[in-house]
C-alpha positions as CSV (number, residue, x, y, z in Angstrom):
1,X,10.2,-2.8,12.1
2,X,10.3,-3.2,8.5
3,X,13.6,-5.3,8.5
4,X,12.4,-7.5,11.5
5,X,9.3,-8.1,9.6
6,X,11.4,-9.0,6.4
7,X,13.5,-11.0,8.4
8,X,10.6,-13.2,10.6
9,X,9.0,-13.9,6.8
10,X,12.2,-15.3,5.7
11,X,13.3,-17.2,9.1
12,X,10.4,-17.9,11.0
13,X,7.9,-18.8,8.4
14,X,9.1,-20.5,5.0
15,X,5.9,-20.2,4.3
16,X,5.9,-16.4,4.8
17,X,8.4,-15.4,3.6
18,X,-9.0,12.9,-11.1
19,X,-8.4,13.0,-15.1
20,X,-7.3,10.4,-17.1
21,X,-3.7,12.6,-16.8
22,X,-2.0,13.2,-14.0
23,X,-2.3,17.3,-13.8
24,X,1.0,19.1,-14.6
25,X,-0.5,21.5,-11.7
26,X,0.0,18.9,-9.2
27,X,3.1,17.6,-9.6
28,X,4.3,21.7,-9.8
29,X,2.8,22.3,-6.2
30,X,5.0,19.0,-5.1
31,X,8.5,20.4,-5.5
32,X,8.1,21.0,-9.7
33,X,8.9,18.0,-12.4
34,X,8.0,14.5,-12.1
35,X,9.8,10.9,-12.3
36,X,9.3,7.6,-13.6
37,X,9.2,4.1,-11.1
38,X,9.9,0.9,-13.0
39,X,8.4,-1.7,-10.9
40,X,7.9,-5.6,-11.6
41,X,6.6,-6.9,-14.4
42,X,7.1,-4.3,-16.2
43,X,4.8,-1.7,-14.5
44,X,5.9,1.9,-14.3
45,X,4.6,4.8,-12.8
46,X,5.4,8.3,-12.9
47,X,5.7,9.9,-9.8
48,X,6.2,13.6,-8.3
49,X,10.5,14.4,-7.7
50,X,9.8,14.8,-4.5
51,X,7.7,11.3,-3.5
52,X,10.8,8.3,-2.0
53,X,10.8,5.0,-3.3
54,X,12.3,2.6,-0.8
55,X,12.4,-0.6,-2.1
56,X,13.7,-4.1,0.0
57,X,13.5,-6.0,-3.4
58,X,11.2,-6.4,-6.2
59,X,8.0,-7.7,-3.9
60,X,7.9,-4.5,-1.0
61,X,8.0,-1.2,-3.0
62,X,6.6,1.9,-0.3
63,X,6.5,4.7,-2.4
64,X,6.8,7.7,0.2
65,X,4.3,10.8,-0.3
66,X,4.6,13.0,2.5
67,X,5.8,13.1,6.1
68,X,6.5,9.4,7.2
69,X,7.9,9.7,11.0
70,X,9.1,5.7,11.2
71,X,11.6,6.2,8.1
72,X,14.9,5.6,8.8
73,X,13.7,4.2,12.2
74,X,13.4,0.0,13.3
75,X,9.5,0.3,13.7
76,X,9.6,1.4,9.1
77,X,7.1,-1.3,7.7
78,X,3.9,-2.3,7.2
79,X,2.6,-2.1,10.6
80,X,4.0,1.2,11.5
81,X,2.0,4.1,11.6
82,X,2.0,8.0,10.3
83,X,3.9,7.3,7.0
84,X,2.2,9.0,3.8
85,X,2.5,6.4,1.6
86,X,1.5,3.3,-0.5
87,X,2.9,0.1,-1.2
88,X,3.5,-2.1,-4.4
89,X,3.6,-5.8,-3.3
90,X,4.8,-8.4,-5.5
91,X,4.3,-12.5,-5.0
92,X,6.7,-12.9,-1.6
93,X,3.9,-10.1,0.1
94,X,1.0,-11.4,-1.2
95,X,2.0,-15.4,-0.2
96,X,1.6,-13.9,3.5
97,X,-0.9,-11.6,3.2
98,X,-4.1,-12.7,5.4
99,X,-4.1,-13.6,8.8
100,X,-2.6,-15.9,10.2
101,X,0.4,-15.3,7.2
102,X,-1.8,-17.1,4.4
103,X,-1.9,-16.3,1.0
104,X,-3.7,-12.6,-0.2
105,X,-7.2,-13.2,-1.2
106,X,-8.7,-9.4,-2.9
107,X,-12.0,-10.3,-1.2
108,X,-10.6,-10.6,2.5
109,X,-8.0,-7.4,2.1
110,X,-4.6,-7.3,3.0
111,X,-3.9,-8.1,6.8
112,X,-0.2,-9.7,7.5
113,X,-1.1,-10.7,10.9
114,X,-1.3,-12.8,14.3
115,X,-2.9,-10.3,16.4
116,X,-4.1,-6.8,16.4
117,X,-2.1,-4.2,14.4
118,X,-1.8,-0.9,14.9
119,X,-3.9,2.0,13.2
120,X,-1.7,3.3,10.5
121,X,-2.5,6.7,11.5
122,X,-1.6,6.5,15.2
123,X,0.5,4.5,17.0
124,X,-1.2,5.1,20.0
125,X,-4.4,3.4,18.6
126,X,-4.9,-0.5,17.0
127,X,-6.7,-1.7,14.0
128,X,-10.3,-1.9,14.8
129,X,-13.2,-3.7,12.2
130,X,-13.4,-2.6,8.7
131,X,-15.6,-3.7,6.3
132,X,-16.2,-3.3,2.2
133,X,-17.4,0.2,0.6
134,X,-16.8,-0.3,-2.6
135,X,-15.2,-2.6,-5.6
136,X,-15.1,-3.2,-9.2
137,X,-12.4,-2.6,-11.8
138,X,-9.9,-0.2,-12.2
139,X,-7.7,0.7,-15.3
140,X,-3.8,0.6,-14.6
141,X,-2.1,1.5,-17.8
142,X,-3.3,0.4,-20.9
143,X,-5.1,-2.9,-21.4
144,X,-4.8,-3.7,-17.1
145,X,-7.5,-4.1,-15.3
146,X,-6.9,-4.5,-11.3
147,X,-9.8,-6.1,-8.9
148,X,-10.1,-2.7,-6.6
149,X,-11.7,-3.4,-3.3
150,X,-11.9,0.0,-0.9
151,X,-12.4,-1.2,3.2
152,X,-13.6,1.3,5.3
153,X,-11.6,0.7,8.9
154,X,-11.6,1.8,12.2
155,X,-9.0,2.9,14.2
156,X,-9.8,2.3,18.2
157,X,-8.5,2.9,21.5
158,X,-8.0,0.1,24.5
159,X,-11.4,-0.2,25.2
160,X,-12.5,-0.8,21.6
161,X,-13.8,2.8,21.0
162,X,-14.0,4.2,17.8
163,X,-11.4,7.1,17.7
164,X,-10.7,7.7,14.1
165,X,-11.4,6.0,10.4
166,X,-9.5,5.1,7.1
167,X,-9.9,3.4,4.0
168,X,-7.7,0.8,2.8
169,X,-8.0,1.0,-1.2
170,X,-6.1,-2.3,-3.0
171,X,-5.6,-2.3,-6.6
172,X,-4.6,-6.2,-7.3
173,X,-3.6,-7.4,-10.6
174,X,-3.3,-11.0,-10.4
175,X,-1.8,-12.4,-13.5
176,X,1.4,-9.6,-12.8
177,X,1.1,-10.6,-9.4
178,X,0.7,-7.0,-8.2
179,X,-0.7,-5.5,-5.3
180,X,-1.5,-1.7,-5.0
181,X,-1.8,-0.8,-1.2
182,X,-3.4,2.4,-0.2
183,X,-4.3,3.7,3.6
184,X,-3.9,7.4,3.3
185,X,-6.7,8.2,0.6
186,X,-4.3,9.7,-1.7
187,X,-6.0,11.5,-4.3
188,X,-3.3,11.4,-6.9
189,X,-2.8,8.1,-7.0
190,X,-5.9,6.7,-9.4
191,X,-5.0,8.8,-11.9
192,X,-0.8,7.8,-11.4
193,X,-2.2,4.6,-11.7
194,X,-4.2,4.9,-14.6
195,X,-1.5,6.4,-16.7
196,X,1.4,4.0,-15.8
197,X,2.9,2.4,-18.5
198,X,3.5,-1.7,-18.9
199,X,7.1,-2.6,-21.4
């Protein structure tokens, strides 16, 4: 899924083409040591050993934290479901990243789409209504601020019932052209993100 979506941005649509460290403790309970992620613009994070990067250029980074069922698999990408992760988008993402494949606005969220996607957290659910629970600004690395927006979503059944909910958190740094994509709440990750380093 992840190449076919690569592949309809480029084909179909031109236009689309917590401390303040990271705890040693942590990173020990994920396999022991940690490693550094040099992204774009000079962002870099460091990272538990054991966390995948899987990168399909400079502008979709999924940084792998757990069990993802999809990798490896035609349905890995952004609408698949059940894969721990959380993406760094650079300018080709966010140039399709509302509906309708417009460009990424922080205060609408991230949502490549035509039509209803399905709940990251079950593929046998879709994408239901989310809405805003919190914002402001966040520190990544020194002298970054990103515009961090948290949406509260649904995930829902055929009938549009309520089965389970997520958060979406985005960490978007506009002049880097950098978006931070979190669905899976992972409680690591503000403080990765607040300690990364900018060359």
């Amino acid at each position: 899924m992840f190449t076919k979506t690569i592949s309809a941005a480029a084909a179909g649509l031109a236009v689309l083409a917590a401390t303040l460290t990271a705890p040693a403790a942590a990173y020990a309970s994920e396999g022991g040591g940690t490693k550094k992620v040099r992204l774009r613009s000079g962002l870099t994070l460091t990272i538990p050993t054991s966390w995948k990067v899987v990168k399909n250029g400079k502008d979709w980074v999924r940084i792998i934290t757990g069990s993802c069922p999809t990798l490896g698999t035609e349905d890995f990408g952004f609408r698949d479901w059940g894969c721990h992760s959380f993406w760094v988008l650079g300018p080709k993402a966010l140039a399709i990243g509302l509906h309708t494949f417009q460009a990424y606005k922080s205060k609408y969220g991230y949502d490549p789409a035509t039509d209803v996607g399905i709940c990251p957290k079950s593929y046998q659910l879709y994408k239901g209504e989310w809405k805003l629970a919190d914002k402001g600004l966040r520190q990544v690395g020194r002298g970054h601020k990103a515009d961090y927006h948290r949406w509260a979503g649904t995930c829902v059944d055929k009938k549009w019932r309520v089965k389970l909910h997520y958060n979406q958190r985005e960490w978007y740094l506009p002049t880097s052209k950098i978006l931070v994509l979190d669905q899976w709440d992972d409680p690591r990750l503000s403080a990765i993100l607040k300690n990364a380093t900018w060359s």
